[in-house]
N, C-alpha and C positions, 0 to 999 in steps of 0.2 A: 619527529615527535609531534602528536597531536595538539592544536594549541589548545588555551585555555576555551570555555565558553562562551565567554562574550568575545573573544578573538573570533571564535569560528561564527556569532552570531553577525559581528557587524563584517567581516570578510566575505561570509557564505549564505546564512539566512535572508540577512535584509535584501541584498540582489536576487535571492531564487524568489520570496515573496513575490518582488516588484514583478518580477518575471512574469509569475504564475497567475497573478491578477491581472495584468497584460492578456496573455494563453486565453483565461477564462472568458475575458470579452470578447476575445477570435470564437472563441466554442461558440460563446452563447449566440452569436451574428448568425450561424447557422443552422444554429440548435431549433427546432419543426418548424424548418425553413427549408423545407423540398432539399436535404443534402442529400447531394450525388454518395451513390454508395455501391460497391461489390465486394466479393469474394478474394482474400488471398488463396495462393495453391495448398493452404493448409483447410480449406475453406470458413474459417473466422471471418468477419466482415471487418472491411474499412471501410471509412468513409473520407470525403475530401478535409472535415476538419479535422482526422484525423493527422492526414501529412501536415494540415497547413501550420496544426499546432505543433505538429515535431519539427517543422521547420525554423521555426519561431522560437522554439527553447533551444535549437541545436544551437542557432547565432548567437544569442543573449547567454548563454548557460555558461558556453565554451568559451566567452568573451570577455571571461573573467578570470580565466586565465588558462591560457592554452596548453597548457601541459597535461590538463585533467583529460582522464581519457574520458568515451562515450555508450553508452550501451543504451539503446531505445527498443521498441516492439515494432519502430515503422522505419529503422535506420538498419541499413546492412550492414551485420555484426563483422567487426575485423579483428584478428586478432591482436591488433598491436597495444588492444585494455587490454590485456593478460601483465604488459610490462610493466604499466603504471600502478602506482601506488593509491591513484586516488582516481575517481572514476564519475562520473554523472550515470544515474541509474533512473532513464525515465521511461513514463508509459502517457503517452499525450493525451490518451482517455480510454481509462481505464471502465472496461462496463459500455463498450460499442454499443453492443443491442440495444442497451434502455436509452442510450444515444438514440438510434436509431428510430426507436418506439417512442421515444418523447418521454419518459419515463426520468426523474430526477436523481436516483440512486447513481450516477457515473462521477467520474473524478479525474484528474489531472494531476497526477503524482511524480513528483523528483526528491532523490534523494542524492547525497555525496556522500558515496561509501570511499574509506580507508580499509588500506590492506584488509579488504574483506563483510566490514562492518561499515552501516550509515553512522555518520557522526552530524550532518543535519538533513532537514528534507520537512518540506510542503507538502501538505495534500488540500487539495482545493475541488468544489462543490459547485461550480456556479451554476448549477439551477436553484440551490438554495440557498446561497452565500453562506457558505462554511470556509471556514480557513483552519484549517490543524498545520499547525509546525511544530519543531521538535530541533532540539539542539543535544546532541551528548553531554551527561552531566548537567546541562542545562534546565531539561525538565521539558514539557508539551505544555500547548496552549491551544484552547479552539477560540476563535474569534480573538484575540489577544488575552484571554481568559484564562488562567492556569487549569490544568486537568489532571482528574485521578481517574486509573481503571475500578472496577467494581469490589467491595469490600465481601461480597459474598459467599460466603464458602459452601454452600448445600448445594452439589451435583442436580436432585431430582426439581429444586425449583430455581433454577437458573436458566435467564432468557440467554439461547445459545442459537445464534444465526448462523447458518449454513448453509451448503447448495444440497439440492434436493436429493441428490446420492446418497445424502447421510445420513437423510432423516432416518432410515429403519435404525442403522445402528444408535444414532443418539436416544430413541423411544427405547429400543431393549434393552437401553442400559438403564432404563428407572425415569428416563425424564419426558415429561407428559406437555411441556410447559410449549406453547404456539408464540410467534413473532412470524410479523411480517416477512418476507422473503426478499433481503438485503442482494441484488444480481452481485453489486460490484464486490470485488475481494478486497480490494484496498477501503472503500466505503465502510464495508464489515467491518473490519478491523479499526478503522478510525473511531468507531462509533463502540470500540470496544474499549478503547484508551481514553474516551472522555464518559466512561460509564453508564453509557446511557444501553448499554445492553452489558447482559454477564460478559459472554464468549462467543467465540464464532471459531469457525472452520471454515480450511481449506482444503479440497481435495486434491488426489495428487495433479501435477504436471502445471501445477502455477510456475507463472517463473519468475528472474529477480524485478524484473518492472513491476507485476503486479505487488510485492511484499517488501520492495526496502524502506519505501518509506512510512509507511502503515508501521513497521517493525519499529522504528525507532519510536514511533508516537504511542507505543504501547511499552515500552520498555521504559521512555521517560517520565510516561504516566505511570510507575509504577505496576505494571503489569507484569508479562512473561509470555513469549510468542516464542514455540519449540515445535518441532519435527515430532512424532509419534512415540518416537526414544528419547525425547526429551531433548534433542541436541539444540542448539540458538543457529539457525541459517546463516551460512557462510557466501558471501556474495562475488561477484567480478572474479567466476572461475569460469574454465573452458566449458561446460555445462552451468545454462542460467534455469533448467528444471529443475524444481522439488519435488518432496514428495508431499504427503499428507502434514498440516500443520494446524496446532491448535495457541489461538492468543484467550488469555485469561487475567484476573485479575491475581496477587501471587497467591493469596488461598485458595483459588477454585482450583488452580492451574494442576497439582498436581493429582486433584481426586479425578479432572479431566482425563488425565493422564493413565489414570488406573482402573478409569471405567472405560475408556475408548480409547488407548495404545493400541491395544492389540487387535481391534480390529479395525482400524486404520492404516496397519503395517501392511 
């Protein structure tokens, strides 16, 4: 049974916090400080604060109670999170390039998903100090601040961040409307659950590190973060790829939904 919310906040949140503000100061030490950087075989770039920080939340995370399984972007996947109920679901920095470029759009996102679903998770900013957490039931907060997604419901003038693959389809469905260009996916989306942009998208082949916990902070904020068919993402399955996915506030969400389903599919 899943506990209540402030069970899960003072058991799960307060330690991922402390954690992930720890993580942030490992980034930032390196952050346009000459870090050493290559190519995985998928060719993606890492970089050395990449591992430093997955090695950093694997000890601290998991040391809260070891029975939770693991699933990172820089940790070699095993299967034996398929068995567990509950799982840690991170990406140590999410948004490399702009890492890389010095650019401040990257994140450091964990989430603890149950049987499938986050029920808490951090996202943290530290080139800009942002903090978003999110508990189930709970509700989101950015900086300890409570947040709502956007009340907006008009498709053609809703600020909608996305990668650049989508721009055509977003313009030929009626909307004209420019924003900066948000690289990280979890960044997107966090900025989607404290309002301060309508919607964003994701195109396909994100996978559960970049969206768990981004998801719950748009869910708690009152939003709605769906697959193309509307589904809610199901996480810590033998496939951590999705497909195309839109976060919204829950009025825009479905006219998203009816003007860019199908060509998102």
């Amino acid at each position: 049974m899943t506990p209540e919310p402030h069970e899960i906040h003072e058991k799960f949140l307060r330690p991922l916090q402390e954690a992930l503000r720890e993580a942030s100061e490992l980034a930032l030490s390196k952050f346009r400080n000459g870090v050493r950087t290559w190519n995985k075989e998928n060719a993606s770039p890492v970089t050395e604060a990449d591992l430093a920080v997955d090695n950093f939340l694997r000890e601290r995370l998991t040391g809260i109670d070891p029975a939770i399984g693991w699933l990172s972007e820089e940790t070699v996947d095993v299967p034996e999170r398929l068995l567990k109920d509950r799982v840690w679901i991170v990406d140590p920095i999410d948004g490399t390039r702009s890492f890389i470029a010095g650019r401040e759009d990257w994140a450091i996102c964990a989430a603890l998903v149950e049987r499938g679903r986050p029920i808490a998770a951090c996202v943290e900013l530290p080139a800009t100090g942002e903090s978003f957490a999110a508990v189930r039931g709970g509700g989101a907060t950015k900086n300890g601040q409570k947040i709502f997604a956007s009340s907006n419901a008009e498709f053609a003038r809703a600020a909608i961040a996305r990668p650049v693959k989508l721009n055509h389809a977003v313009t030929a469905a009626g909307n004209q409307v420019e924003i900066e260009r948000i690289h990280s996916i979890a960044v997107r989306f966090s900025r989607v659950a404290s309002g301060e942009i309508d919607a964003a998208l994701a195109a396909g082949n994100a996978n559960d590190w970049d969206l768990a916990a981004a998801d719950l902070l748009v869910h708690e904020a009152g939003g709605r973060m769906t697959d193309a068919g509307g589904r809610v993402p199901v996480y810590n399955l033998a496939t951590h790829i999705h497909g195309a996915l839109i976060a919204a506030g829950r009025e825009l969400h479905p006219r998203l939904l009816a003007a860019l389903g199908a060509s998102l599919q």
